[in-house]
C-alpha positions as a LaTeX table, in Angstrom:
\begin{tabular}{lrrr}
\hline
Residue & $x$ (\AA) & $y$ (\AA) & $z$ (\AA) \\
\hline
Unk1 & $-186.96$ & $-194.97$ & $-54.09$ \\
Unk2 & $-186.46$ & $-197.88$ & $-52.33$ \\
Unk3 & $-186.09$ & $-200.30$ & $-56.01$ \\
Unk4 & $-183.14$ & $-198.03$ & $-57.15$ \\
Unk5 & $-179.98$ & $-198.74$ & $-56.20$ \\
Unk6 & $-177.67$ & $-195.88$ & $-55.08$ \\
Unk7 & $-174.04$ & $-195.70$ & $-56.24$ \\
Unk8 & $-171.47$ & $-193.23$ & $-55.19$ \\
Unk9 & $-167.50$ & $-192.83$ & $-56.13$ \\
Unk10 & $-165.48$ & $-190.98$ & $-53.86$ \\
Unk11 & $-164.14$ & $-191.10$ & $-50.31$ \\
Unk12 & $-163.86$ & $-187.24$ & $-49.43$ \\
Unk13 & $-165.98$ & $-186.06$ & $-46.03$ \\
Unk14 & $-169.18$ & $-184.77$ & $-48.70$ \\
Unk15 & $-168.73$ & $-188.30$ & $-50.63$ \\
Unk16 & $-169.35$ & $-190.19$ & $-47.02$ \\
Unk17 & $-171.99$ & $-187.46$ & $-45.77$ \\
Unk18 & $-173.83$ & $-188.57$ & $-49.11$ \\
Unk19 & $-173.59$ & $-192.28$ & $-47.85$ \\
Unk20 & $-174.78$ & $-191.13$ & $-44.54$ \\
Unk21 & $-177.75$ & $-189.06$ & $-45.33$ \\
Unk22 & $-179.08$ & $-191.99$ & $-47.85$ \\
Unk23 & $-179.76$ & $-194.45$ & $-46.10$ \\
Unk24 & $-182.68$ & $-196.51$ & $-45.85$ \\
Unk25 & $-183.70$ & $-194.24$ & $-48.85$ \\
Unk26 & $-182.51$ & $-197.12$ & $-51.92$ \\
Unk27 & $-182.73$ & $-200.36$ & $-51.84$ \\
Unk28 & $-179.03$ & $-200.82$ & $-51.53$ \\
Unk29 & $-176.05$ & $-198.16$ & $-50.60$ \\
Unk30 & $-172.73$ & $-199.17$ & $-52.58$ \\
Unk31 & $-169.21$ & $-196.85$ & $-52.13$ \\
Unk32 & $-166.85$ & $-197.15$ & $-54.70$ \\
Unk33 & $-163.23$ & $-195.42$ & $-54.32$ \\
Unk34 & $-159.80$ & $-195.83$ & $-55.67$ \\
Unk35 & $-157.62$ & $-198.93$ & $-54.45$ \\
Unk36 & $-154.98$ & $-195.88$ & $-52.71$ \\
Unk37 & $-158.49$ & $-194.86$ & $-50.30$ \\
Unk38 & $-160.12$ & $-198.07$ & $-49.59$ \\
Unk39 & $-158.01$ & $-198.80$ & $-46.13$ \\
Unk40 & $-159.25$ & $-195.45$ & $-44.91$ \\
Unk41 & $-162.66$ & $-196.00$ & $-45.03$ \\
Unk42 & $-165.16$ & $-197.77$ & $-42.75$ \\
Unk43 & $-166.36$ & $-200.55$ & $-44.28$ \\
Unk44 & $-169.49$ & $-200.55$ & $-42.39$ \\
Unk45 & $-170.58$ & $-197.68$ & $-43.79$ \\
Unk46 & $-172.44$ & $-198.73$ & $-46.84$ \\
Unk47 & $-173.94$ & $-202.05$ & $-47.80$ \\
Unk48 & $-171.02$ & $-202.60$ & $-50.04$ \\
Unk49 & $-167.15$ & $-200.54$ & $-50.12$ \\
Unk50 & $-165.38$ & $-201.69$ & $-53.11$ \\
Unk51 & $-162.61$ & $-200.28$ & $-55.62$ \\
Unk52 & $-162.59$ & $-198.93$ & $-59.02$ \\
Unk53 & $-159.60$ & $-197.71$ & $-61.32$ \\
Unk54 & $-160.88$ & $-195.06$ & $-63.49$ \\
Unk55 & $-159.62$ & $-196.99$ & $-66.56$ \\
Unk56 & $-162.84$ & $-199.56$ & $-65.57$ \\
Unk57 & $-164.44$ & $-201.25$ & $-68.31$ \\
Unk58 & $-167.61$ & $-201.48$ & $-66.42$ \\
Unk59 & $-168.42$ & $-205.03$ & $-67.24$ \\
Unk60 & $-168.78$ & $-205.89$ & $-63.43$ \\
Unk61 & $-170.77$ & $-203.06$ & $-62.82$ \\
Unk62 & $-173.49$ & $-203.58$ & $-65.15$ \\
Unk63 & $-173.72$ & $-207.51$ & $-63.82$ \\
Unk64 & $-174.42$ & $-206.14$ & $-60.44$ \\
Unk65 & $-176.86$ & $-203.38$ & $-60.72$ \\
Unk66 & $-179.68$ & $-202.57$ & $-62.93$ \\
Unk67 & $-177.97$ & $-199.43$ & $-64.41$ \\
Unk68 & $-181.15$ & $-198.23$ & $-66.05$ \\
Unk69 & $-182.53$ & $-198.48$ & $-62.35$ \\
Unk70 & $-179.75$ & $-197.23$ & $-60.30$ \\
Unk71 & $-178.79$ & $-193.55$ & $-59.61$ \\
Unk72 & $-174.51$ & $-192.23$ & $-59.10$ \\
Unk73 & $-173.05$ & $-189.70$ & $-57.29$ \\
Unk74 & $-169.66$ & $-188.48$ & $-58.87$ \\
Unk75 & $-168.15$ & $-187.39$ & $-55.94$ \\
Unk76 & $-164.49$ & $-187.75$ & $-56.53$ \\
Unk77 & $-162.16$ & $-185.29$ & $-54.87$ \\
Unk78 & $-160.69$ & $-183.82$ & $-58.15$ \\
Unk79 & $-162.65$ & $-182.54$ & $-60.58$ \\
Unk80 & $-160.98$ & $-183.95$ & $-63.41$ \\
Unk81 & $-161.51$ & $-187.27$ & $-62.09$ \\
Unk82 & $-165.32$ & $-186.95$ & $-61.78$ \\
Unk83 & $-165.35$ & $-185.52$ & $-65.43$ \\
Unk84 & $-163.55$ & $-188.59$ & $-66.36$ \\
Unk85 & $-165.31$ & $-190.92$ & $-64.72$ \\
Unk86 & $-168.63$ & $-189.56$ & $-66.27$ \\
Unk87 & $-167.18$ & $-189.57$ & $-69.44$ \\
Unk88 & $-166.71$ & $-193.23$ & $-68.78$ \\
Unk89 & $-169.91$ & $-194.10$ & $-67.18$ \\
Unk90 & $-172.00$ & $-192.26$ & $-70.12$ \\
Unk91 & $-169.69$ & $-194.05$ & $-73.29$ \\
Unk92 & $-171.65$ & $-197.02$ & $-71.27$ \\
Unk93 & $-174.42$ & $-196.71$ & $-69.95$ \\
Unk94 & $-177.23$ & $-194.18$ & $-71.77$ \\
Unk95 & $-179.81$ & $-194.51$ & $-69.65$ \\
Unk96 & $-177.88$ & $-194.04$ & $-66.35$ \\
Unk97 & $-178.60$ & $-191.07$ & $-64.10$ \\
Unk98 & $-175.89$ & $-189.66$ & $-62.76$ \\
Unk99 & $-175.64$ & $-186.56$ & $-60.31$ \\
Unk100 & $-171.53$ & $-184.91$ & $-60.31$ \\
Unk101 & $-169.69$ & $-182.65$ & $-57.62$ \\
Unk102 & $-168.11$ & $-179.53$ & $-58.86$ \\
Unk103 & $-166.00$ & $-176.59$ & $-57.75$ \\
Unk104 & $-166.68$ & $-174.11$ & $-60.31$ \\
Unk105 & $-168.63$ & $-173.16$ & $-63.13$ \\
Unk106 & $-166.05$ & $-174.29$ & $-65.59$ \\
Unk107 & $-166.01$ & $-178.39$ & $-64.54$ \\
Unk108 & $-169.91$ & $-177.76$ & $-64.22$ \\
Unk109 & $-170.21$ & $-176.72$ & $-67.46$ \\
Unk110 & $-167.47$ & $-179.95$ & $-68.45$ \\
Unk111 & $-169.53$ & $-182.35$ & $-66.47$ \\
Unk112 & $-173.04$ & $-181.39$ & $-68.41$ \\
Unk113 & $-171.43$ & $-181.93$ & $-71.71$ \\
Unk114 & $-169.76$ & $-184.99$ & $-70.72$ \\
Unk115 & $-172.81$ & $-186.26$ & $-69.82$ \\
Unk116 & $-174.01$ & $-185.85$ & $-65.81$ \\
Unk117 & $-177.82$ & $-186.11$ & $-65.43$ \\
Unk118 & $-177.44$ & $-182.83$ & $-62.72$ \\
Unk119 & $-174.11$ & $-180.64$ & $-61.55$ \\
Unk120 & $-173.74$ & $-179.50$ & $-57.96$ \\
Unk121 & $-171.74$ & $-176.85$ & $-57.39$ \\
Unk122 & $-170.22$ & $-176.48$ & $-54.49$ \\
Unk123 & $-169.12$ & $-173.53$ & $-53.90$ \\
Unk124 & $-166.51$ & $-172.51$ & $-50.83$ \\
Unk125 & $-169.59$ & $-171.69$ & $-48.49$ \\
Unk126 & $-171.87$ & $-173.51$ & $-49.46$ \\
Unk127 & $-169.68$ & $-176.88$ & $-49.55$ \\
Unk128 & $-168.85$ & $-176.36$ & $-46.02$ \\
Unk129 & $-172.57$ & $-175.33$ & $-44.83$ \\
Unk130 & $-173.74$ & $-178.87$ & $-46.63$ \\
Unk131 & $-171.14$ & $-180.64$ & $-44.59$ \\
Unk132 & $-172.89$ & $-179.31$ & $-41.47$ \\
Unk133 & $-176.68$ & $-179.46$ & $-42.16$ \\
Unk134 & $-177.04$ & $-182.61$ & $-43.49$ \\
Unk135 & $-177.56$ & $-183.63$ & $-40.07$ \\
Unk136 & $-180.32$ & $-181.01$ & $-39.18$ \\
Unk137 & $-183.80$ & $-182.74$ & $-39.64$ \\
Unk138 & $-185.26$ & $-179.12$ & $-39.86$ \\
Unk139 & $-183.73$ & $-178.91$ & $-43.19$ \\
Unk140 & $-182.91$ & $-182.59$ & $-44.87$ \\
Unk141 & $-186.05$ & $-183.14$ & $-46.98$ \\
Unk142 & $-185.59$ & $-179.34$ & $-48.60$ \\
Unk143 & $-181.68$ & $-179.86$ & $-48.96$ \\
Unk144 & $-182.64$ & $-183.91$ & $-50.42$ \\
Unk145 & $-184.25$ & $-181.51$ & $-52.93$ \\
Unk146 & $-181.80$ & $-179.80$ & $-53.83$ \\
Unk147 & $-179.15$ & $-182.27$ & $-54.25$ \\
Unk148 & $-180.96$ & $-185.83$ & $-55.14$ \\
Unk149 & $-184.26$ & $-184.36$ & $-57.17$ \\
Unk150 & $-185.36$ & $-182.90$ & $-59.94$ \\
Unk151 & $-187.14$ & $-179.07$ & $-59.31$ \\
Unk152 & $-186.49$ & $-175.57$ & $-58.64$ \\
Unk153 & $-185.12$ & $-176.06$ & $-55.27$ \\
Unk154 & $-181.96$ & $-173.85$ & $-54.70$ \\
Unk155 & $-178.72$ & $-172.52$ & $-52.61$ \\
Unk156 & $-177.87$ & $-169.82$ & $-53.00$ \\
Unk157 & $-176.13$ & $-166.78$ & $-50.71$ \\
Unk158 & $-178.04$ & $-163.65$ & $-50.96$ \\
Unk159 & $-176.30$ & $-160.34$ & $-49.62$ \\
Unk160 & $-178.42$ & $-157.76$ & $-47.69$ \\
Unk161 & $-178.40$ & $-154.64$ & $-48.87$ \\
Unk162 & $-177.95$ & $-150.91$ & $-47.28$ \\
Unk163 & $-181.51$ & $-150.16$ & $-47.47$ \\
Unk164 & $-182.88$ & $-153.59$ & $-46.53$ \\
Unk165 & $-185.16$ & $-153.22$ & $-44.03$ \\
Unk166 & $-183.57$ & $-156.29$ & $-41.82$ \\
Unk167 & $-180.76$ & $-154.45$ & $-40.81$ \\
Unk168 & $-180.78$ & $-154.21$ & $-37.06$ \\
Unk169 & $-183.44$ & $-157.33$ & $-36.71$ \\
Unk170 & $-181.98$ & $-160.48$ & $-35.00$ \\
Unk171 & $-182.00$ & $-163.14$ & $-37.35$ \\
Unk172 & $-183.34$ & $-165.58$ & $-35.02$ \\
Unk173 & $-186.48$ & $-163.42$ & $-34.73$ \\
Unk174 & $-187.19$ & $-163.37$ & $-38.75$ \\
Unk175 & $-190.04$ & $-165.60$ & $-40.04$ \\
Unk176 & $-187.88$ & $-166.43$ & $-43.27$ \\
Unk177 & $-190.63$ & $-169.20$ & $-44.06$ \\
Unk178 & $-193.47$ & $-166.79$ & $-43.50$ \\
Unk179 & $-192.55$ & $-163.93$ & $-44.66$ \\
Unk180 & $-190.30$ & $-164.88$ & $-47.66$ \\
Unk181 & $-191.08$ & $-168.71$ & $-48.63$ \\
Unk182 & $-187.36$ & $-169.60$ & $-48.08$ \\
Unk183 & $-185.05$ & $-171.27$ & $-45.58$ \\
Unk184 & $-182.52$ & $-169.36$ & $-43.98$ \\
Unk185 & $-179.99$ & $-171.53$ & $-42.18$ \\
Unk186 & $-176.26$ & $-169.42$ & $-42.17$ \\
Unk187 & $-175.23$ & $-165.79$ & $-42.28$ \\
Unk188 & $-171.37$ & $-165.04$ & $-43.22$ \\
Unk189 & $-170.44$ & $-161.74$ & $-41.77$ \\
Unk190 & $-167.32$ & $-159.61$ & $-41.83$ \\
Unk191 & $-165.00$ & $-162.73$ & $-40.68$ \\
Unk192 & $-165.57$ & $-164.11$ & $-44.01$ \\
Unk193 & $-167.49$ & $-167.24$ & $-41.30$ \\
Unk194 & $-170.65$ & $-169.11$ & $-41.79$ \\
Unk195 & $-172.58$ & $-169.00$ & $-38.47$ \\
Unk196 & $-175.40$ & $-171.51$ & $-38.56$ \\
Unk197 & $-179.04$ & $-169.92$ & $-37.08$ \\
Unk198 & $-179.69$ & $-172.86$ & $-35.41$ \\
Unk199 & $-177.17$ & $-172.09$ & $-32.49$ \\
Unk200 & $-178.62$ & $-169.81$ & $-29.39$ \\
Unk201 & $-175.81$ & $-167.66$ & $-29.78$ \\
Unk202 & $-175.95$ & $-166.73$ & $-33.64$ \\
Unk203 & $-180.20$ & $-166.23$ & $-33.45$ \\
Unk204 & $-178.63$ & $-162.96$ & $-31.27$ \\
Unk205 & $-176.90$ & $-161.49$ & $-34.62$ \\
Unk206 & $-178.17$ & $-158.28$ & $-35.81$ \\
Unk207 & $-177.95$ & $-158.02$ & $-39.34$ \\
Unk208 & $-176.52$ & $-155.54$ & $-41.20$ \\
Unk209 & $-175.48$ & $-154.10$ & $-44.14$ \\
Unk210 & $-173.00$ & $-156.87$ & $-46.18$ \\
Unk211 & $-174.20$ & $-159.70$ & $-44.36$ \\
Unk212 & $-174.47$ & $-162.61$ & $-46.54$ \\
Unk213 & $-177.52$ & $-165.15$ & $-46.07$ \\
Unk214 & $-177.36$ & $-168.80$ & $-46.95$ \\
Unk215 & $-180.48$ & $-169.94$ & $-47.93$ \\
Unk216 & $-182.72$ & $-172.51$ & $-49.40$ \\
Unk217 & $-186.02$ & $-172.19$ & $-51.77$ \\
Unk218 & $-187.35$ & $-172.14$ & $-54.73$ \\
Unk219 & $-185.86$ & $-169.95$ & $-57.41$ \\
Unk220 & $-188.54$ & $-167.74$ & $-58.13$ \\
Unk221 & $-188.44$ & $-167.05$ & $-54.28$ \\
Unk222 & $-184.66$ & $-166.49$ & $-53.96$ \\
Unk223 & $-184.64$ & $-164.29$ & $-56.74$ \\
Unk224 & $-187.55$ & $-161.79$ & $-55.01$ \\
Unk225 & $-186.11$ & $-162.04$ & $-51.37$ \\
Unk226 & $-183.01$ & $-160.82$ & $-53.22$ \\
Unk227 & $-185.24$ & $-157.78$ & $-55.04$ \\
Unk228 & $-186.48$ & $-157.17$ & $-51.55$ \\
Unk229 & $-182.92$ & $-156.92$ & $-49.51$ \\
Unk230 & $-181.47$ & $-154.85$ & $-52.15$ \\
Unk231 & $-178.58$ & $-156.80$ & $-52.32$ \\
Unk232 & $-177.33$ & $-159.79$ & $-54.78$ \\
Unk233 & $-177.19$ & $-163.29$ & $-55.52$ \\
Unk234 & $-174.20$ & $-164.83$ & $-55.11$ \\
Unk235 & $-175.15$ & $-167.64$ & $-57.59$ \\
Unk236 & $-175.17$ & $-167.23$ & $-61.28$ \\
Unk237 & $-177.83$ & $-169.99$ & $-62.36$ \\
Unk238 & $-176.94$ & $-169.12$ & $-66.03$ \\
Unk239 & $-173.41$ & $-170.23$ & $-65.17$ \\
Unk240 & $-174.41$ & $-173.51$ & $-62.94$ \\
Unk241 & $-175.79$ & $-176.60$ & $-63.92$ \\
Unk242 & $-178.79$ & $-178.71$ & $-61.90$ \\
\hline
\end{tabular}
């Protein structure tokens, strides 16, 4: 990866956690955000920090970088702005690739048509679990995966069922990997919380009945670990866009 040049727009905490985890990855880093951001952000933390008005005609952009060599990350705080800005980049650019953020199924749907390359969703536990992880070197080349490649890799939040025969097992004692092929890195219990497994603490939970798991594999996997709990999937692939 290291001839491609990585671009990303935004300046939210995932936007800069993208910068982060990158590095040394592409043979150059660049953060764009709007003029009203750039005073807020370190400008140390990418090779370049510049500005952009969404109303760009590009011109600039395709002087620096070798677009049809280059990969973006749409990761503008509002949705609308990332469909936009998409919208923008694809009226120019055909052959750039072009990974978007999104909230729900409706802007991932938007973003597909308007011409992102892949959709992340992010949805309300799983955005805040990425936050978090990113930094765990037990699961960064899976979760790169996900997020930066082409595959079957998924998230997804699987719910245990009342016949599943975890219930009662500490999760910390559960060969996921072994026994299942997936990654198991978060349960959300009752409190509507995600606890993270890698804590001393939250390998002591005993499972049970309603307990969501956050994990990470391949689809096929997810999809028979879910058969297996008796419970669901909390993510409709049909609905999401990768």
């Amino acid at each position: 990866m290291k001839k491609i040049d990585a671009i990303i727009f935004g300046a939210n905490e995932y936007a800069l956690q993208i910068v982060k985890q990158i590095q040394g990855s592409y043979n150059s880093v660049n953060l764009y955000v709007l003029e009203d951001e750039f005073e807020k952000v370190d400008k140390d933390i990418a090779d370049s920090v510049d500005t952009f008005d969404l109303s760009d005609d590009w011109d600039d952009f395709s002087e620096r970088f070798d677009v049809d060599h280059a990969l973006v990350f749409c990761a503008l705080e509002q949705d609308s702005h990332n469909i936009f800005l998409t919208i923008s980049l694809r009226a120019e650019f055909d052959n750039l690739r072009m990974i978007a953020l999104s909230r729900n199924s409706e802007s991932a749907n938007k973003l597909k048509m308007a011409g992102a390359s892949k959709v992340i969703p992010m949805i309300q536990t799983t955005s805040n679990m990425i936050l978090d992880i990113l930094e765990k070197p037990v699961v960064t080349d899976m979760l790169h995966k996900v997020l930066y490649e082409e595959g079957d890799v998924k998230i997804a939040e699987v719910s245990i069922g009342d016949n599943s025969d975890l219930i009662g097992l500490k999760i910390g004692d559960i060969q996921f990997q072994e026994r299942y092929k997936i990654l198991v890195i978060a349960y959300v219990n009752d409190d509507f919380e995600t606890h993270f497994i890698f804590s001393s603490d939250n390998k002591n939970h005993l499972l049970q009945a309603s307990d969501v798991l956050v994990a990470i594999g391949y689809e096929e996997d997810i999809n028979n670990f879910t058969q297996k709990m008796g419970g669901t999937n909390e993510t409709n692939w049909r609905h999401w866009s990768w």
